[in-house]
N, C-alpha and C positions, 0 to 999 in steps of 0.2 A: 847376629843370628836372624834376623829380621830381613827378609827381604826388599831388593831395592824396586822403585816404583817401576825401571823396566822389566826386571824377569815377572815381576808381577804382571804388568800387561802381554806380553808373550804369552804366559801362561792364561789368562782370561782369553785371550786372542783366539789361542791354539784348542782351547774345550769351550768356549761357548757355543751356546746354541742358537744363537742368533746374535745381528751386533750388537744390542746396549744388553746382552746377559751379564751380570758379574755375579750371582746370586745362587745360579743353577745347582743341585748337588752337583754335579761333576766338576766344576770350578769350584765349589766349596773343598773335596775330594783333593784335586790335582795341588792346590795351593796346598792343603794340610799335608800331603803327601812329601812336598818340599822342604814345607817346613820339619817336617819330621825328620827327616834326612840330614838337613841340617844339624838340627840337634843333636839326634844319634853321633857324626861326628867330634860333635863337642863333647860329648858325654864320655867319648872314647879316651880322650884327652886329661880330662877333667872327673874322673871315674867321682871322686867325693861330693859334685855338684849336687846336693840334693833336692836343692828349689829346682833347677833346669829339669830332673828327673820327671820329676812331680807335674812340672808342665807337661814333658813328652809324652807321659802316663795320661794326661789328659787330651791331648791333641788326639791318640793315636784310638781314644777312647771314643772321641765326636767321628772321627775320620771312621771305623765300624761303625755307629749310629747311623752316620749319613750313608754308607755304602748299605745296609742293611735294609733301609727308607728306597733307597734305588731300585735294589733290589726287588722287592717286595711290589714298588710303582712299575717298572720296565723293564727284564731281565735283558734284552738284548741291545740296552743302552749302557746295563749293570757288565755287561761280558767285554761291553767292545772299551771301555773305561780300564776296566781291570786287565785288558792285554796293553789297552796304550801307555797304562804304567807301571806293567811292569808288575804287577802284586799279586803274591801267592791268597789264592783261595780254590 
């Protein structure tokens, strides 16, 4: 479930905001994004995981914190994020 060190770089790649970003909310954002994804499939699979749950309930919790924090600093960094991947708000 853990991503590998290349989609992880792609993704720092493709939303940083400059080159040595890895840290940015948006790259915090896009990575938990994935990762949630992932998991949600596993969960689909594995409906009785309940540790797995528990994580996703927490990933998906940081991932609205840090979109929230975005939000609040830069809304038209928060907009063009939130169409690049994809998520309803």
């Amino acid at each position: 479930m853990a991503l590998s060190g290349d989609e992880k770089k792609d993704v720092i790649k493709k939303f940083a905001r400059e080159k040595t970003d890895t840290g940015s909310p948006e790259v915090q954002i896009a990575l938990l994004s994935i990762k949630i994804d992932k998991l949600a499939k596993h969960l689909k699979e594995h409906g009785q995981d309940v540790h797995s749950r528990r994580g996703l309930l927490g990933m998906v919790g940081k991932r609205r914190r840090l979109l929230s924090y975005l939000h609040k600093r830069d809304e038209k960094r928060y907009k063009k994020l939130i169409e690049e991947l994809k998520l309803d708000k």
